[in-house]
N, C-alpha and C positions, 0 to 999 in steps of 0.2 A: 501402394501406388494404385489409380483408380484408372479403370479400364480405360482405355481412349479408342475412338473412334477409326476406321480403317485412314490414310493420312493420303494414298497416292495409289497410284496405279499398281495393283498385284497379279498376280496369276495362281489362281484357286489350282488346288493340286489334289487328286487322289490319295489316300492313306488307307491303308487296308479294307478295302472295298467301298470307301469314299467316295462319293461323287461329287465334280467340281459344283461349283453354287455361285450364284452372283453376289460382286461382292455389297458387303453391308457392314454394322457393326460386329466386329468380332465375338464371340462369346470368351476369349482369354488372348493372353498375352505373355510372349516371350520375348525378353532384351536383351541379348547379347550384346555388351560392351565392350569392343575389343581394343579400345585405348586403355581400361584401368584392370591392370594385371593380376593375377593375385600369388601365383608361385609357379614353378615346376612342380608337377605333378611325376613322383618319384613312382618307375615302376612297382618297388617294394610297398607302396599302398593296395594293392592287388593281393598281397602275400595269403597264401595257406598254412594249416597249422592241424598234424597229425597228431593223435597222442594212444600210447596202448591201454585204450577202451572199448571195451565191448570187441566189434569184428572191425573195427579203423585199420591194426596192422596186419592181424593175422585174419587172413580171409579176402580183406579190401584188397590192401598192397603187397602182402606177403602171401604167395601161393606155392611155393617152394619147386626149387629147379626139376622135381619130380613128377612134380603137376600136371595132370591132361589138363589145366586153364592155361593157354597161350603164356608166356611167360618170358623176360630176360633174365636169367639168371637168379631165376624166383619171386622177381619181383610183374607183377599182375600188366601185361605187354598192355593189352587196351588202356588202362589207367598213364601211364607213361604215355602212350601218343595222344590223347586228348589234353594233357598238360602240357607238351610241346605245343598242342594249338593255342593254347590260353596265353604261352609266353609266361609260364608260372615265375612269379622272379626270386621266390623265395619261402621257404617251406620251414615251418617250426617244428622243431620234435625233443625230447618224447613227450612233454605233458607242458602245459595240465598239471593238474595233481600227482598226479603218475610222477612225473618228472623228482618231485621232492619226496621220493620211497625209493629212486632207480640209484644200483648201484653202477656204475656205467663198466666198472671193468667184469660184469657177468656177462656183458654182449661183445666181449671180445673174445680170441683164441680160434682153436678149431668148433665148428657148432655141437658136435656131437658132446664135446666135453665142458659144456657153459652149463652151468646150473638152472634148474626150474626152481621159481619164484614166487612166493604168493599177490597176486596183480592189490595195489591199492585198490580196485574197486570191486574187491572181494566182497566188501562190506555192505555192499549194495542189496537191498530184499529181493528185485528181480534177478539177479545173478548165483543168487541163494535156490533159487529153483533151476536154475539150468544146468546140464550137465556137464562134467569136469572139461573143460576144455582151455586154452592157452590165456580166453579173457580172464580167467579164475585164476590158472597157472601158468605164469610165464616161461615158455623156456627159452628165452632170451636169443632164439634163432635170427632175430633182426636185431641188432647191434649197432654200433658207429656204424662199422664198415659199409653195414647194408644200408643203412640212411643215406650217409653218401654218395654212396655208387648210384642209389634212387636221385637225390636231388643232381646228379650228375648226369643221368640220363633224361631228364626233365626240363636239363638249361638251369636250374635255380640253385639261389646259396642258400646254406643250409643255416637255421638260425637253431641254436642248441639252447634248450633249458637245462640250468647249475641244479643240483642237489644242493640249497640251504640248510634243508629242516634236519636232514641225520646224514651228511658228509661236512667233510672242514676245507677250508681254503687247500691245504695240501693234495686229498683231492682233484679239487678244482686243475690245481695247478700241471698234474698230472694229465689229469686229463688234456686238456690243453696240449702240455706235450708229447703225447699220442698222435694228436689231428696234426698237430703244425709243425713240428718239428725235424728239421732236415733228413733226408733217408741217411739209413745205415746209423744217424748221429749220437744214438739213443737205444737202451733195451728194447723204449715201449717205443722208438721207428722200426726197429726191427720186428717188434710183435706188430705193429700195423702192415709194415712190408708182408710177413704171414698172413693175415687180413685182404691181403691181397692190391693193397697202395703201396709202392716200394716209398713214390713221393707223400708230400703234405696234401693234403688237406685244405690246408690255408682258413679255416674258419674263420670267420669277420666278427658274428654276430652270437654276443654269448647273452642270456638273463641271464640276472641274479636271483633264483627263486621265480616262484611263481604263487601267484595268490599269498605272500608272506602273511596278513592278516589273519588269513583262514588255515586253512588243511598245508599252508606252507609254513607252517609251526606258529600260528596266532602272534605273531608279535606285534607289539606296539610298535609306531612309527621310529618311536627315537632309538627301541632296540634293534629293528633291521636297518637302522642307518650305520650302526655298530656292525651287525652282519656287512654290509652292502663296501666296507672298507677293509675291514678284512679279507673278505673273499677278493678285494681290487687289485690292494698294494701290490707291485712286483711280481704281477703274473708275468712268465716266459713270454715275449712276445715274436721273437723270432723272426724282425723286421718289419711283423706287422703293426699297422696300428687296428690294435683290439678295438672294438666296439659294444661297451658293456651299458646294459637296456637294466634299469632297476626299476624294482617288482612295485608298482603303483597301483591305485585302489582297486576295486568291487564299485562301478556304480551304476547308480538306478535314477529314472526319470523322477522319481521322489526325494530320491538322497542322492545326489552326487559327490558326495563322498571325498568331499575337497580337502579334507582333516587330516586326510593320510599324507595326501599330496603337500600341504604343506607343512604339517609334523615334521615328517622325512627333509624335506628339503633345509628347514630349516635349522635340523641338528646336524645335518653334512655340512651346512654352509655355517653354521659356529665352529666347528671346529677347524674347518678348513676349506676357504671360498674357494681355494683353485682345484679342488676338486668336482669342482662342475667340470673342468677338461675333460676329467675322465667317464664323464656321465654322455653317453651316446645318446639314450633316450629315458625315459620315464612311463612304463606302460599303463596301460588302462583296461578295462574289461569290461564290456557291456553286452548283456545278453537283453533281447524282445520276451514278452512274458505273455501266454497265454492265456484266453478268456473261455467262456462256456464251456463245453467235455473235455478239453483239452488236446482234443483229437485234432490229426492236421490235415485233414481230408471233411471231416463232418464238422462246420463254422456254419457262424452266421453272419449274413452283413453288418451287422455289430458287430462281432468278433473280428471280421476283415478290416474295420475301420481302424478297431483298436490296436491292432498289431501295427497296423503301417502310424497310426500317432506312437504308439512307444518307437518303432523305429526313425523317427524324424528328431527323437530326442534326443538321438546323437549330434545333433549340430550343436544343439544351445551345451551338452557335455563339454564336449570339446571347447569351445568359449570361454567358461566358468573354469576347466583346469589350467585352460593356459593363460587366465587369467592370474590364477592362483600361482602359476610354476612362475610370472613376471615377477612378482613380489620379492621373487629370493633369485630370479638369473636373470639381472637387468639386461645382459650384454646375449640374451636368447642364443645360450650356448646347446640349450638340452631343449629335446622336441620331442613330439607325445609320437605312444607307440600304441597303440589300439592293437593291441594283438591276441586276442579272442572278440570277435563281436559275431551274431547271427540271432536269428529266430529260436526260440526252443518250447517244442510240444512236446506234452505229457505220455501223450499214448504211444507206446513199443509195437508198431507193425511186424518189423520180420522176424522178430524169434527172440523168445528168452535172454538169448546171450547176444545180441543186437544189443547192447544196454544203449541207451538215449536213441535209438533210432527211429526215424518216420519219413512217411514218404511227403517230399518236399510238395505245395502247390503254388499258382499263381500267384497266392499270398504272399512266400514265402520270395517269390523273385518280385516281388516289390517292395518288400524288405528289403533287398538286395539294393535293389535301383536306389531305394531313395538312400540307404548308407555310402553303396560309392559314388554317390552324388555330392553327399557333405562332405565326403573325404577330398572330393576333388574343388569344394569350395573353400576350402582349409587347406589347401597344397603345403600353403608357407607354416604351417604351426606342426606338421606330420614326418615323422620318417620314417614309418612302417605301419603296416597292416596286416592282421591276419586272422581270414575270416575262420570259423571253428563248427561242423569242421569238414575234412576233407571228402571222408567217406564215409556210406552207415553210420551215420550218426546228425549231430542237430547241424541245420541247415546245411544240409550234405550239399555238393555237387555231384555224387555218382553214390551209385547201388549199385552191392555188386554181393551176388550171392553164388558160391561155385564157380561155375562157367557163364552165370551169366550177370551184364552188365548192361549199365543203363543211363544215362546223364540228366540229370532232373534242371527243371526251368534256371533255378540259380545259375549252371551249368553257362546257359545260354546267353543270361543276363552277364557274365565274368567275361565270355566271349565277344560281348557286345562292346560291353565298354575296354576292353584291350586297346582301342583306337585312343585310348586320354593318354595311355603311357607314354611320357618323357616330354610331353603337350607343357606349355601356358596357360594354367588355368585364367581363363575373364568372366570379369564379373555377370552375374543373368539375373533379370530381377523377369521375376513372374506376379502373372494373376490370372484368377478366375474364381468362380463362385467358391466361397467354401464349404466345408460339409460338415455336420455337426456329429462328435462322437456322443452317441449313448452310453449309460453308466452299464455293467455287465457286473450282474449278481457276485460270479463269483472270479471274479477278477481280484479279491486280494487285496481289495481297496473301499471304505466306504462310499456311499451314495453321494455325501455331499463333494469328499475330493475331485469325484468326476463332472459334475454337474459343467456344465457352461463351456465346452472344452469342444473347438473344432479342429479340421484338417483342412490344407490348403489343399487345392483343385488339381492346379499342374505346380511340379517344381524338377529343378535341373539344377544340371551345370554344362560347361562350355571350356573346351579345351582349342588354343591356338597350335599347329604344325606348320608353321611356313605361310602358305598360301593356303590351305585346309586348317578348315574348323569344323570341330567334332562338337555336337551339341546333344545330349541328351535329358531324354524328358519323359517325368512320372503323372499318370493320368489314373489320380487315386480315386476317382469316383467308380462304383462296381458297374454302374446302367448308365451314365451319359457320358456321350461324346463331347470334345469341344473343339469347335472349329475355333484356328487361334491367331491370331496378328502375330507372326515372328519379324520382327525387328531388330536387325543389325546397326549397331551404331558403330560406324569408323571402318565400316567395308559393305563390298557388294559381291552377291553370289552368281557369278555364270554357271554352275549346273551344280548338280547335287545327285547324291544317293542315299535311298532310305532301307532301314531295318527296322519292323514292328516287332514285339515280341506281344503278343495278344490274342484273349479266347473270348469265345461267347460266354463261358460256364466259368466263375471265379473261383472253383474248386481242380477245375483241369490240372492234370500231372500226367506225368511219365511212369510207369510202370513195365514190370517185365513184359507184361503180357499185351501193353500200347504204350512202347518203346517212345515214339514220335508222338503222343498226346499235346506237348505242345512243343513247338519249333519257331522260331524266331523264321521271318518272312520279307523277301525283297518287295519295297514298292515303288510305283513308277513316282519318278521326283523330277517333274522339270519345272525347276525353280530359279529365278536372276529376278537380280537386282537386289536394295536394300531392307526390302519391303517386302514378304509375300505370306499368304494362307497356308496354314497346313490343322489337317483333320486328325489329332488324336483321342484314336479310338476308347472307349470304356474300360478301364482294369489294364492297363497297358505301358510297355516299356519302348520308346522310340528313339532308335538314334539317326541324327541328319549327320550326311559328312559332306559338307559343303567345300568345292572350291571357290574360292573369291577372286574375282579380279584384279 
């Protein structure tokens, strides 16, 4: 769509430290169209997803009821109330890869008598120099029980990863009847009642495996369709209705990796169509891939450009799978589950046994932005999300080392847009200048792959609540502002409120030591009518919450 001229009477509005301006041609444009719908936008698009890596349980979440770090019941008090602020609605655990090495009944019983465990990412060279500690050796001190009691103290459901790759369907099954199974009705109710739930559980939300392709036993698509039936048939369900999420590809802005998707699909639905019933979702994994040192603090505006185009390649992802899953569920019974997506740098900031950890920046919550941006422009094709990962680790929300604790940009960014949840997404067509990405040495890609490759200016989405519309908008340029035509089509706004999330410095973060380095910021919004200016600033995350007339 090609810029258009200002059309009617506006009212210029300040945006973090913006001065009004008389009006003239816009330099961009945002449409909000709130006649053409495009889904509920499901709190579980928000979702988080913990796994025992590096210091994520032991150390992040798990400080143990003996703790001088503030604490519920061992679990890390500060982490628990800034996730009641988020409205977390959904939390994945244990893995990851982790997940398809756990046996799950070492994390039950009393703690003292659960076995220590060698951690899957033992095998790792940086964890090979650090010393002996829980990331190395599990001792299974957080368990079901303890996951629960956390996603219970957080508001959220708990979404479980299956051991595929070295447990059996029986297993499975068991487990299951642990979480949900009537008090008193059962050994292992009884042994959960010990645990300290006399009730269920009620688990909703089980995978099947995780990364099956890779480190989740390499299997071919059509032999984890074999798994993925097995592990289904006649689980216990206990009144409920199960909700089982199967393990779909690895993909990348190069390969999206649609082969898996419909391999799998294809050998479940030969043998048996009506088994799309029991297929919940179909997940996907997408990780942002780093350019120049790999560092996530030391970038270059190249490398800033690059990260935010691989993260905008989650749109056209999304597209191409559920292009691919129509093919074989005409009647769109099964909806895609994005449940690992985030940023991931090279360089380990807090410590040897920190494995994947870095301190989040700017970059990193514009990453953010522009992912739950396409999640919220894909409402209808989505039923879960979960970003990876929670803590100490790649695209963290919090650091948290001992006593102390910290909430980085993403953090801010997951706070911002909490206003989409349970929203109408409508449709938003943007413009503004584009920007061209340059080819980066050692990006993992040849010269000519990159060559010719830009990024859009501003890009959003738009959620409907009644009379409030939440609109939020990505301003991926690192040095220019863009004053912008917002245009509503099919309502009008008598007042507004705004939040910037935006720094001078495209490297800015949060740290122990500048806690509040960057902080999301009220600005003054007096905005009416169907028509008006607004100034988003350089490197910057804005959300408007418009009431309308």
């Amino acid at each position: 769509m090609k810029r258009r001229e200002f059309l009617s009477t506006t009212l210029a509005v300040a945006a973090a430290g913006a001065l009004s301006r008389p009006t003239r041609a816009a330099e961009g444009l945002v449409e909000v169209l709130l006649d053409e719908p495009i889904g509920e936008i499901a709190p579980e698009l928000h979702g988080q997803f913990t796994e025992h890596i590096g210091e994520v349980v032991y150390g992040g979440i798990w400080v143990g009821e003996d703790s001088t770090v503030p604490n519920i019941g061992g679990i890390r008090k500060a982490l628990v109330e800034r996730l009641r602020q988020l409205r977390v609605p959904v939390i994945r655990w244990p893995g990851g890869c982790f997940a398809d090495t756990y046996n799950w009944r070492d994390g039950i019983g009393p703690r003292a008598q659960r076995p220590v465990r060698t951690n899957f990412w033992d095998n790792t060279a940086q964890l090979r120099e650090a010393p002996a500690g829980p990331e190395k050796y599990d001792p299974n001190t957080f368990g079901t029980a303890e996951f629960m009691r956390f996603c219970r103290l957080c508001g959220a459901q708990p979404y479980v990863a299956v051991n595929v790759r070295s447990q059996t369907p029986l297993d499975f099954d068991e487990w299951v009847e642990y979480c949900n199974s009537p008090a008193g009705s059962t050994t292992l109710a009884r042994t959960r009642a010990g645990d300290g739930s006399d009730g269920p559980y009620n688990v909703l939300y089980w995978g099947i495996g995780n990364e099956s392709w890779g480190c989740g036993g390499h299997f071919q698509p059509e032999e984890y369709s074999v798994e993925f039936r097995r592990f289904t048939v006649y689980v216990p369900d206990y009144g409920l209705k199960l909700r089982f999420i199967a393990c779909g590809p690895g993909a990348d802005w190069r390969n999206p990796a649609t082969s898996w998707t419909r391999g799998f699909l294809e050998n479940i639905v030969a043998k048996n169509p009506r088994i799309l019933d029991t297929i919940y979702g179909l997940s996907m994994h997408y990780y942002c891939g780093t350019t120049g040192k790999g560092d996530s603090l030391d970038f270059t505006t190249d490398d800033w450009y690059e990260a935010l185009w691989q993260a905008d390649a989650m749109d056209p992802l999304i597209t191409q799978h559920w292009l691919a899953m129509g093919d074989y569920d005409k009647d769109r019974k099964v909806k895609l589950v994005v449940d690992e997506w985030g940023a991931w740098h090279r360089s380990p900031v807090l410590g040897s046994e920190y494995l994947f950890s870095y301190i989040p920046s700017m970059r990193d919550a514009l990453v953010t932005a522009i992912t739950l941006d396409a999640f919220n422009r894909h409402a209808e094709k989505l039923a879960m999300c979960n970003d990876a990962q929670l803590v100490n680790n790649i695209n963290t929300l919090f650091l948290a080392v001992e006593d102390r604790f910290v909430v980085t940009p993403i953090f801010h960014v997951f706070d911002m847009y909490k206003s989409h949840q349970g929203g109408r997404s409508v449709r938003v067509v943007c413009d503004a200048p584009t920007i061209p990405v340059r080819p980066a040495e050692t990006a993992g890609n040849t010269h000519a792959e990159k060559e010719g490759r830009s990024l859009w200016g501003l890009g959003g989405s738009a959620s409907l609540h009644g009379k409030t519309l939440v609109i939020t908008v990505v301003n991926t340029s690192a040095s220019e502002s863009r004053e912008t035509e917002v245009s509503l089509r099919g309502g009008s706004a008598k007042s507004a409120q705004a939040t910037v999330l935006a720094t001078s410095d495209i490297h800015a973060h949060n740290d122990f030591e500048h806690p509040d380095g960057v902080q999301p910021k009220a600005v003054p919004a007096e905005v009416s009518g169907s028509h008006f200016t607004w100034t988003f600033p350089p490197a910057s995350v804005t959300k408007l919450e418009l009431q309308l007339s």
